[in-house]
C-alpha positions in Angstrom: 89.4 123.2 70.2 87.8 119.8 70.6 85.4 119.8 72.9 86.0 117.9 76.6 82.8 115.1 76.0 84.7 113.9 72.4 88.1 114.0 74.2 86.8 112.2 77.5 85.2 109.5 75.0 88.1 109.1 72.3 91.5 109.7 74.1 90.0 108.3 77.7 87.6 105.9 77.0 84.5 107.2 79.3 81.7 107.4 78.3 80.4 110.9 80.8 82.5 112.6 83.7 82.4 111.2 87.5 80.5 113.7 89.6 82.3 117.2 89.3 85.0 116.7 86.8 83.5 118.2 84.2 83.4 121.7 86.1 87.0 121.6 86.8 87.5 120.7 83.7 85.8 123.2 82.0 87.6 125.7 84.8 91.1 124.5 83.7 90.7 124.4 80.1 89.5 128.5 80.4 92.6 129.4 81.8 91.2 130.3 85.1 93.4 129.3 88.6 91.6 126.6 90.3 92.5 124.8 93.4 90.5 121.6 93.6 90.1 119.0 96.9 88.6 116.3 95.4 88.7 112.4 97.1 91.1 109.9 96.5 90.4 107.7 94.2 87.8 110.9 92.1 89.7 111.0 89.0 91.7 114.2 89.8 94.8 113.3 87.0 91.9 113.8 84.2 91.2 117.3 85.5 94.2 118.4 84.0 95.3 115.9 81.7 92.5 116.5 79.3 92.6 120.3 79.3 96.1 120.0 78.3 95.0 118.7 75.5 92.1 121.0 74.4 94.8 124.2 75.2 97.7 125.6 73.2 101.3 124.9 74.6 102.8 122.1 76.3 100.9 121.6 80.2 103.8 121.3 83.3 103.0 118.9 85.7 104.8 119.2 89.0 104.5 115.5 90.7 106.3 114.4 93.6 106.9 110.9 93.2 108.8 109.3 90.1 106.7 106.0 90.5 103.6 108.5 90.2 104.6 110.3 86.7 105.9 107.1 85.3 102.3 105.4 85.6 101.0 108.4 84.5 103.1 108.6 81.5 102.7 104.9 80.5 99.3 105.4 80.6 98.4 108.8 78.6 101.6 106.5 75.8 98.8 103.9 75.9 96.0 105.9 75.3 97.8 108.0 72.6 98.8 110.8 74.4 102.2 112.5 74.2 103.3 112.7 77.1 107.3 112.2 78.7 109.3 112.8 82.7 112.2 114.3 83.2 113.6 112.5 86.3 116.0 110.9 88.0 114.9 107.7 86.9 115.3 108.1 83.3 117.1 105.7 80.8 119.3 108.2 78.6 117.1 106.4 75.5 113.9 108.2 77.4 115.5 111.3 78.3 116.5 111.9 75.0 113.3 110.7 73.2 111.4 113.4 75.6 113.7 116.2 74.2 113.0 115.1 70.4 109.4 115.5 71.4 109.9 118.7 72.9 111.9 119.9 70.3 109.5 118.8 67.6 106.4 121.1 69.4 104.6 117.0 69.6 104.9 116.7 73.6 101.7 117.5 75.4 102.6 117.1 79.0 106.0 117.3 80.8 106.0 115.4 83.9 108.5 117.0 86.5 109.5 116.7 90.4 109.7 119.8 92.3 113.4 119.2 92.8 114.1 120.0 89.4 113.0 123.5 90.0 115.8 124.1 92.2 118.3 123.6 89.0 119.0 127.2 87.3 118.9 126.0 83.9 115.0 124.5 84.9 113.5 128.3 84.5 115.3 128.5 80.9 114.3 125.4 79.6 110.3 125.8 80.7 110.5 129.3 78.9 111.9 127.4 75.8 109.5 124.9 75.5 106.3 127.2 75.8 104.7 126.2 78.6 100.7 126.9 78.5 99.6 125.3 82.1 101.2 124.5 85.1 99.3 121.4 87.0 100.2 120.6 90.9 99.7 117.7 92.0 99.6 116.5 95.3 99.2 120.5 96.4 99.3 119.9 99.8 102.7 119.5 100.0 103.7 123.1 99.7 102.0 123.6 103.2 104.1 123.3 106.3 100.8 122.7 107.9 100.2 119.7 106.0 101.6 115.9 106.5 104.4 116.0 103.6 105.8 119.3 103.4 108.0 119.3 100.5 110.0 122.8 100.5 111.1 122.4 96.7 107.3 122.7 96.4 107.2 126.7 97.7 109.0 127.6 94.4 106.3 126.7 92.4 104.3 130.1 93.0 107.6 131.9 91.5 107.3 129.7 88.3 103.9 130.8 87.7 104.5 134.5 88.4 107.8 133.9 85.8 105.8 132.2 83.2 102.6 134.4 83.7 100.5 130.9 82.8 97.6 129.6 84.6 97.9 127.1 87.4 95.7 124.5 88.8 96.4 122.6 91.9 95.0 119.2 93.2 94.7 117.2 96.4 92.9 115.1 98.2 92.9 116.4 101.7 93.2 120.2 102.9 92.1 121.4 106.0 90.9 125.2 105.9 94.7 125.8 107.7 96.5 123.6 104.9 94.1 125.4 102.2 95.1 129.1 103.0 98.5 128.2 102.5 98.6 126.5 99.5 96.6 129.7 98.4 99.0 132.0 99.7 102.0 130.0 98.4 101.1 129.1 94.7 98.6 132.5 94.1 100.3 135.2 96.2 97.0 135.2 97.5 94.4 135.9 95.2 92.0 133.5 95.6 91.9 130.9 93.0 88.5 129.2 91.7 88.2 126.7 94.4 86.3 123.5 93.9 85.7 121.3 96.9 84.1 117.8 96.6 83.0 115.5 99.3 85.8 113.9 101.0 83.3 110.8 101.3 84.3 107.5 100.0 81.2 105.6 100.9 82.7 102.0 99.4 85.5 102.4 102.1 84.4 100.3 105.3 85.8 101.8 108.5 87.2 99.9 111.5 89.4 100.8 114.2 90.3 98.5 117.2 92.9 98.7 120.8 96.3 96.6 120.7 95.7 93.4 121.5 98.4 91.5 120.2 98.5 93.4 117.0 100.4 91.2 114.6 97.8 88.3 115.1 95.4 91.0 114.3 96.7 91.8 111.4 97.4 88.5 110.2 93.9 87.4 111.3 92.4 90.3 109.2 95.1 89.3 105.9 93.7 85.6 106.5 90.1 86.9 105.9 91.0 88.7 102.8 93.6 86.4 101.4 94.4 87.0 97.7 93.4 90.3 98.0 95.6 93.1 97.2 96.3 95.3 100.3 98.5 97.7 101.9 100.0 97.2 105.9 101.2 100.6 107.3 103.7 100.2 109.9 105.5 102.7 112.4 108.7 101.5 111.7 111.1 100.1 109.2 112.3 96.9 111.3 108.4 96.2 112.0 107.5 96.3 107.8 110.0 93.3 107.3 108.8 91.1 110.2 105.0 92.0 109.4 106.0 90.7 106.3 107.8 87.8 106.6 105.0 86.3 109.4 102.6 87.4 106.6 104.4 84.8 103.8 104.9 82.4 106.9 100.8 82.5 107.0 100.5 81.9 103.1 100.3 85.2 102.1 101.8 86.7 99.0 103.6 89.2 100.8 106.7 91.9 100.7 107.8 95.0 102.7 109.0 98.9 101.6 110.3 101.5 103.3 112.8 104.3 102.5 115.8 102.4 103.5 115.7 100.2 100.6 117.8 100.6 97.8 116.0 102.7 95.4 116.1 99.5 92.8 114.9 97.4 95.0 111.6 100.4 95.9 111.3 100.0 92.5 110.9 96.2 92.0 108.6 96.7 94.9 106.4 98.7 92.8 106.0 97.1 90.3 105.2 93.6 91.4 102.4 95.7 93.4 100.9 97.3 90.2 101.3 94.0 87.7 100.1 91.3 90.5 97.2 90.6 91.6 96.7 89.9 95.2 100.2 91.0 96.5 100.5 92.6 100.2 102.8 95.3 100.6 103.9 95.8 104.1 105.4 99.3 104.3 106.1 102.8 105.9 104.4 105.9 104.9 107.2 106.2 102.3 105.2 104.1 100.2 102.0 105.2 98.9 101.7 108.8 97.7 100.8 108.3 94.1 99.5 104.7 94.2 97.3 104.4 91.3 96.7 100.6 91.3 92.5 100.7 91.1 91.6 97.3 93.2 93.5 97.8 96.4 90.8 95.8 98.6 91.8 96.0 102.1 94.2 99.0 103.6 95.3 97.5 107.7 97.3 100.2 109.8 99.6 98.5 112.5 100.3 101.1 114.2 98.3 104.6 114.5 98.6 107.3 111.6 100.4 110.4 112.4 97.6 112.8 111.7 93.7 112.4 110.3 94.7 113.9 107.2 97.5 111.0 106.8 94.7 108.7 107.8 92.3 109.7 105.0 95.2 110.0 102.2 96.1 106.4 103.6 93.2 104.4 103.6 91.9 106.1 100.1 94.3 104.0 98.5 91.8 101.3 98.9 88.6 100.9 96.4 89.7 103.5 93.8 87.5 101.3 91.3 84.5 102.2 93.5 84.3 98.7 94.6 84.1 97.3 98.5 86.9 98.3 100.3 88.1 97.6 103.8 90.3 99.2 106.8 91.7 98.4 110.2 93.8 100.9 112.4 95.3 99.3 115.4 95.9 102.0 118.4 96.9 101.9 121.6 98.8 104.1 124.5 102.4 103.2 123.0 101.1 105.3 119.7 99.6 107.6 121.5 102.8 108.8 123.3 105.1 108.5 120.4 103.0 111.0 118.5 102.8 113.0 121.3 106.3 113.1 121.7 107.3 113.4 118.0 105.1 116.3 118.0 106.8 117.6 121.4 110.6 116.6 120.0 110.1 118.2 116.7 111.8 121.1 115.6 108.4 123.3 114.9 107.3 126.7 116.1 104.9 126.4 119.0 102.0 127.3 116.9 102.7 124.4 114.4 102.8 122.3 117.0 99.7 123.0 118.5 98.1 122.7 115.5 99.7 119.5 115.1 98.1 118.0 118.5 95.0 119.2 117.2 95.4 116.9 114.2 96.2 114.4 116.5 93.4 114.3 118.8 90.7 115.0 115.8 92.6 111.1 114.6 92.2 110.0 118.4 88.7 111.6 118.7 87.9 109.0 115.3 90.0 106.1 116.9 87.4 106.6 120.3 84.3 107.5 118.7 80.9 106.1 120.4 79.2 107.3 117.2 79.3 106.3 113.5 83.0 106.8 112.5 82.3 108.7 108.8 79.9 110.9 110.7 83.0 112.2 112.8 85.5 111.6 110.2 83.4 114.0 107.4 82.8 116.3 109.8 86.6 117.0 110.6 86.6 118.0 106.9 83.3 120.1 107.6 80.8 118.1 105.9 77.7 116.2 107.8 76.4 113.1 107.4 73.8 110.7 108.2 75.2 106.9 110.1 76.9 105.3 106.9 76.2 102.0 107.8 79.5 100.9 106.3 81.8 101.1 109.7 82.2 99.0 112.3 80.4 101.4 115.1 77.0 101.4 112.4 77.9 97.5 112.2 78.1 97.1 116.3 77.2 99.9 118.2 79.8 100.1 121.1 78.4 99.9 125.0 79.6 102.9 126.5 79.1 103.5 130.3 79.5 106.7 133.0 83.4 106.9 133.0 83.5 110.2 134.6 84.5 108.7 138.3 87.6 106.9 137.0 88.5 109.5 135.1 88.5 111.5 138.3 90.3 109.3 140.5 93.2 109.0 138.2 93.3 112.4 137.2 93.6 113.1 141.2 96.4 110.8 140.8 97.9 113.2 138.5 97.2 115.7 140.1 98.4 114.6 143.7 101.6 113.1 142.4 102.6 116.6 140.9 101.9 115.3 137.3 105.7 113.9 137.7 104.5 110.0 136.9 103.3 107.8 133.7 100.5 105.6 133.9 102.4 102.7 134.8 103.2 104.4 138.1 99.6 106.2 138.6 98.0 102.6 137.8 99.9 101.3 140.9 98.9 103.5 143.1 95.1 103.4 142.2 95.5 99.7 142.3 97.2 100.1 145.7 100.4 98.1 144.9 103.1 98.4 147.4 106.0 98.8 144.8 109.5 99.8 145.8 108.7 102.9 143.8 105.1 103.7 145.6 106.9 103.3 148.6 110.1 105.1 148.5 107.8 108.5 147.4 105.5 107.9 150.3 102.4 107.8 147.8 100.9 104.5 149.5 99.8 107.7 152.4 98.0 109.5 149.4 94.1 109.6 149.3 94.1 108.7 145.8 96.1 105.4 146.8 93.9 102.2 146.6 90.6 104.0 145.1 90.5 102.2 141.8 90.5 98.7 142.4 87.3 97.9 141.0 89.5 97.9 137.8 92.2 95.9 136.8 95.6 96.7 135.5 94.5 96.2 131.9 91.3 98.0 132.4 93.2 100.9 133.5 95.8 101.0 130.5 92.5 101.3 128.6 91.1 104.2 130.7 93.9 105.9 130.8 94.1 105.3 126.6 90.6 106.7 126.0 92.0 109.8 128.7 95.0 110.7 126.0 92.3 110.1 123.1 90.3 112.6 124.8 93.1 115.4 125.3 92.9 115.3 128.8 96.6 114.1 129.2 99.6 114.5 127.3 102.8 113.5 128.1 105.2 116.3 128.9 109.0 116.1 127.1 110.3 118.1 130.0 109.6 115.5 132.2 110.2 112.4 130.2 106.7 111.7 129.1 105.2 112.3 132.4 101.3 112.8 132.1 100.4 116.4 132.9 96.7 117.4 132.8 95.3 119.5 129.9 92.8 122.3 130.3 90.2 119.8 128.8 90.5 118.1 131.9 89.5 120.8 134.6 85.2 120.5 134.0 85.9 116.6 134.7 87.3 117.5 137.7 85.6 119.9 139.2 82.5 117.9 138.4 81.3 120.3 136.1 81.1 117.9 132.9 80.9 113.9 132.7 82.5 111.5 130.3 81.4 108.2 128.4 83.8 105.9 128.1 83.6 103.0 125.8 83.3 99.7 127.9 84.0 97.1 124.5 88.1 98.3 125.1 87.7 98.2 128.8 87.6 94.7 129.5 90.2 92.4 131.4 93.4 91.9 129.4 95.7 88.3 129.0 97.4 88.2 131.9 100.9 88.0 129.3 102.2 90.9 128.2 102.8 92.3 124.8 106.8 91.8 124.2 108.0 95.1 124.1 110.4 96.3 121.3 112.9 98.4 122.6 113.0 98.8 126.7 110.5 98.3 129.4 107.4 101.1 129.6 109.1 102.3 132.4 112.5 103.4 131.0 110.8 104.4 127.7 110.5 108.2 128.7 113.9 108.5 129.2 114.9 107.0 126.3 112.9 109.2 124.2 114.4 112.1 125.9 118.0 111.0 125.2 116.8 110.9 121.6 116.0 114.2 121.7 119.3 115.0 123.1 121.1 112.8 120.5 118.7 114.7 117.7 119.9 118.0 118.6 123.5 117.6 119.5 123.7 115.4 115.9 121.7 118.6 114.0 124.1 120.7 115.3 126.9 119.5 113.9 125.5 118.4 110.6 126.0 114.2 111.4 123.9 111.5 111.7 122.7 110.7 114.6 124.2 106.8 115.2 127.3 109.2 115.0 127.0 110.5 118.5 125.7 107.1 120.1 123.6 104.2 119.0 120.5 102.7 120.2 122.3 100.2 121.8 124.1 102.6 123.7 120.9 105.0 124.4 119.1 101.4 125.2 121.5 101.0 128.0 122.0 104.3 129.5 118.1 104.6 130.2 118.1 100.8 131.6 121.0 101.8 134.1 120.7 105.3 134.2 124.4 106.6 134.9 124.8 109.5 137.4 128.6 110.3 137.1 130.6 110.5 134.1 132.5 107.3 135.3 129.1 105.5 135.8 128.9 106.5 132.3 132.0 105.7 131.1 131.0 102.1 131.9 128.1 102.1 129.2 129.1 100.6 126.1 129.7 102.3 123.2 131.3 105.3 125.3 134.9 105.9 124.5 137.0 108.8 126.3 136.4 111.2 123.6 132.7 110.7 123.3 132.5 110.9 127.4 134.3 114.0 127.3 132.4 115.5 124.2 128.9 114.5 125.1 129.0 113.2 128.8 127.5 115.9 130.6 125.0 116.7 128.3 123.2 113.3 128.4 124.0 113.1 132.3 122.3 116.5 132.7 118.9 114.3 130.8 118.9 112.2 133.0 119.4 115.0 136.5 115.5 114.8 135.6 114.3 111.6 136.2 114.0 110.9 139.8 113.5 106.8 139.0 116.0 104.2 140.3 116.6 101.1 138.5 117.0 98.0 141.2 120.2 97.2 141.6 119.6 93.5 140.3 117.8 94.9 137.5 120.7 96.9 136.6 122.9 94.1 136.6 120.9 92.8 133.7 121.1 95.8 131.6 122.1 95.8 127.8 121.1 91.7 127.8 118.4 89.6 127.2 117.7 88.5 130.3 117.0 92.6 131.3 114.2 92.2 129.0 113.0 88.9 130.3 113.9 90.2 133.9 111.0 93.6 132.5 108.1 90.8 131.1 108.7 89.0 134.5 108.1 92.0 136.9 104.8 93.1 134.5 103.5 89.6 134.7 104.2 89.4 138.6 102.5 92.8 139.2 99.3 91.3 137.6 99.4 88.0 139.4 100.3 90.0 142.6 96.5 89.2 143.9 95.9 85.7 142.2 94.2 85.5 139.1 91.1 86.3 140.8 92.6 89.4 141.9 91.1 88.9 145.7 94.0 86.7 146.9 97.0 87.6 149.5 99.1 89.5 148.0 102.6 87.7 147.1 105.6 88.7 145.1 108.8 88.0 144.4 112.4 89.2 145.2 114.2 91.0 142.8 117.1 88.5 142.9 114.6 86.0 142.0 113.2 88.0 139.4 116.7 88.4 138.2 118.0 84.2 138.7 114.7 82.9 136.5 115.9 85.6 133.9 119.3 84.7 133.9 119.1 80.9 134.6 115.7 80.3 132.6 114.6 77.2 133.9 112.9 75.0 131.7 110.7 73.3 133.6 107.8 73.3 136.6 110.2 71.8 138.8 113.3 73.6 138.4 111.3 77.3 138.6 109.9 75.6 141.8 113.7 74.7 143.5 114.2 78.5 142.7 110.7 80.2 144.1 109.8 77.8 146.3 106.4 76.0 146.3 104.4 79.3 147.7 105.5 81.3 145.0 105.8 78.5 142.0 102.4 77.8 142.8 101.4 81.4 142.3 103.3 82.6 139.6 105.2 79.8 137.9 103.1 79.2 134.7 102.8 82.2 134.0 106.8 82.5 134.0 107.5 79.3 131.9 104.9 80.5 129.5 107.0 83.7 129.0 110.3 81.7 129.4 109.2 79.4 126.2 108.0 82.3 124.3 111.6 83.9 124.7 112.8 80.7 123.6 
């Protein structure tokens, strides 16, 4: 057998191992199970690429992603390696020339997806072929703990126990949880040789930053980095294409993926991204497991990851060559609540669940951290560190101050408004607004009502930010995404623990909102919860979801909220037989939310001008006191409200012949800047 150093230096190229390869590889090639956790970006491929060549027999590799195995196999071709897929991408020319290899005992490694395995005639042909070694990658996925649980994946520990071979599985990130299972699942238990190297990539420079018009954050970080190949992770298909497109409006070689695409057109997509240099790729979490391109500079998330693990797999796609790298996550309370309530909505046991908040908040405690950020990220994986240095906390240490009386005051807000409210509402009352809302529930008598003033409306949207960071709210599903208070929560308020709050994301925001994308913050509970509904009623009888309504139509029965079946037979998108199928059970949603809309705001619903009628009402609430924030308080009507939206003056002059001079004078710029912007 020739010996791993001549191999490594021949067939690969390298002149000696990175740190820790060359005991894996030594592991593998002996025939011993080994589990290995190694860093993206640590050469884990070669762990079991080059003991398939110094062993007898041909070495499986189970792989999840075509794009992955086809690099791969392109690559071992190159370096004289025999080595062929089976997939769903093959040519029949490369299907067949893998089976002449096979055939002719020359193949060394067999690249396969885990979906295969679910094909009867896969178990005969492996037997054929006389497999020696079966290599997982991407391991991770066979736990239901993990962040892509693949189920095709839990029949891989059968296909060892059938072919009675050795197995060695790879991945980059395991928690202890995640690690037990892929134990369980692919050993029956027995414990494997387990090799666990440093999650650290210490050429990868952390940075996390609050919302603040986030797509000319993102741009403004491309610009700084242009020609440089990077990766934007986005929440949202819709959001990959116009990130893109403002990205090639700005210069910027640029183009988007997400699962939606045609799979031709994924494909195009990866390629460009792997031949040129310098190309952005704007995309969904679909893209990215099994990037192999070496001199990704810059990874940007616009929008928070759903996990830490996710976070580390995502961000070590960057500076696999060992060269600088960058990041920059964008967060804010919109994430926040959407991972809350995709955790909430999900179909998981209660335990999974729970363990999925606690993934969560370990990503929120990194997002929030007053310390240096790979200090708390290593230790999550349960390493220490010293301060890297190489993030932007070691780069700027963040001023932090006493936070634990505003935490107080709006957690007795909570509390004394029977955890039924968002922030939106909560922020009113500590603000002491007199809103139609705070006044038809009487909470303008609370004691709670008035107390945070010292604070603005922005500075509260950031306090109550770091408060869901922290754990010490969570939005309930029950109640729409009403904050209730956590057990985390209860020293805080009973004085018996403090809290630092970082004061760099508590500073006065633009008095202009950021446009929202689907409805206004304050109908956005509901309409998650009508998603929900929709979800379950569409599982249930096996259809997609648009099946049972739209968004348009869910869009418009949160804005006008229906209470009778021929209020709802009014919303469009509702014909008879959809009323009488599904009717009461989104009525019975919306029995929970106490909330009226206006009844001039309700006119408005389903059209523009609703949404103009929303960015109108925000902007009003913040100029309610002057820009100083001392002045008489002053607001407008809701007909007002409701003729600048619909009429959309163009001018000074014509918003003045409908406010009045008083009002114009208060609030009129600030209105024609949104009108423009709305063109």
């Amino acid at each position: 057998m020739t010996g791993a150093a001549t191999l490594l230096s021949d067939v690969f190229g390298f002149d000696r191992f990175r740190p820790g390869q060359e005991e894996i590889v030594d592991a593998v090639a002996d025939g011993r199970n080994v589990l290995a956790i190694m860093p993206t970006g640590g050469g884990k491929s070669l762990c079991f690429q080059l003991p398939a060549l110094m062993r007898d027999g041909v070495t499986v590799v189970i792989s999840p992603l075509i794009a992955l195995m086809r690099d791969q196999v392109r690559a071992l071709r190159e370096a004289g390696v025999e080595a062929g897929a089976l997939t769903s991408g093959n040519t029949e020319e490369e299907t067949d020339a893998v089976w002449a290899a096979l055939d002719e005992g020359r193949l060394k490694l067999l690249y396969i997806a885990p979906e295969r395995l679910a094909a009867g005639s896969a178990l005969g042909m492996l037997r054929r072929i006389g497999v020696g070694l079966i290599a997982v990658d991407e391991a991770h996925c066979v736990s239901q703990w993990g962040h892509d649980f693949r189920p095709d994946y839990l029949r891989i520990g059968e296909l060892r126990r059938v072919l009675d071979v050795p197995l060695a599985a790879f991945t980059a990130t395991a928690d202890q949880e995640t690690r037990q299972e892929i134990i369980e699942r692919l050993f029956d238990g027995q414990e494997p040789e387990v090799f666990l190297h440093g999650f650290d990539r210490p050429n990868i420079h952390l940075a996390f930053s609050a919302k603040d018009s986030p797509r000319r954050q993102i741009l403004d970080f491309a610009a700084a980095r242009k020609g440089q190949s990077g990766i934007v992770y986005c929440g949202t298909r819709a959001k990959t294409e116009g990130l893109a497109q403002a990205l090639r409006d700005a210069g910027h070689n640029a183009c988007h993926y997400h699962g939606g695409m045609e799979a031709g057109d994924r494909r195009h997509v990866e390629h460009r991204f792997n031949s040129e240099d310098g190309l952005i790729v704007v995309a969904t979490v679909a893209f990215g497991m099994g990037v192999d391109k070496p001199d990704i500079r810059w990874v940007a998330h616009a929008d928070l990851p759903k996990s830490i693990e996710a976070y580390y797999q995502e961000i070590g796609r960057a500076g696999r060559d060992g060269a600088p790298a960058e990041t920059l996550t964008l967060f804010g309370p919109d994430d926040i609540r959407l991972r809350r309530s995709q955790i909430d909505e999900g179909l998981a046991p209660p335990e999974r669940r729970a363990a999925d908040h606690g993934r969560l908040n370990a990503l929120l405690g990194l997002a929030e951290a007053l310390e240096c950020r790979r200090k708390t990220l290593l230790a999550y994986f349960g390493e220490t560190s010293e301060a890297c240095g190489n993030c932007d906390i070691c780069d700027n240490p963040p001023e932090v101050f006493d936070g634990t009386e505003a935490v107080r005051k709006a957690l007795s807000a909570v509390l004394r408004t029977e955890e039924w409210f968002g922030s939106g509402h909560l922020i009113d009352i500590l603000l002491g607004n007199q809103t139609d809302k705070v006044r038809q529930r009487g909470h303008d008598s609370l004691p709670t009502f008035g107390v945070g003033k010292d604070f603005s409306r922005g500075q509260w949207q950031a306090i109550f930010r770091q408060m869901m960071g922290y754990d010490l709210l969570r939005p309930d599903p029950t109640r729409h995404g009403a904050l209730r208070m956590t057990d985390a929560a209860l020293p805080i308020l009973r004085a018996e623990a403090g809290l630092s709050l970082r004061k760099d994301t508590i500073r006065k925001m633009a008095a202009r909102p950021v446009a929202k994308e689907l409805v206004s913050d304050e109908d956005a509970p509901l309409l998650s919860a009508l998603k929900a509904k929709r979800r379950a009623l569409a599982e249930a009888a096996a259809v997609p979801a648009y099946i049972i309504f739209n968004d348009r139509t869910l869009i418009e029965i949160a804005e006008t909220r229906p209470q009778t079946l021929d209020d709802m037979a009014r919303i469009g998108g509702v014909g008879a037989k959809k009323l009488e199928r599904y009717g009461d059970a989104f009525l019975s949603v919306i029995a929970g939310e106490v909330a009226q809309v206006h009844p001039q705001r309700r006119k408005l619903a389903g059209r523009s001008a609703g949404d103009l009628y929303d960015r109108l009402l925000e902007v009003q609430a913040d100029l309610a006191r002057g820009e100083t924030g001392i002045e008489k308080p002053m607001t407008c009507s809701a007909s007002l409200l409701a003729k600048v939206a619909a009429s959309r003056p163009a001018d000074f002059a014509a918003i003045e012949r409908i406010l009045g001079a008083r009002r114009a004078e208060r609030f009129g710029v600030a209105f024609l800047e949104i009108l423009h912007e709305e063109g």
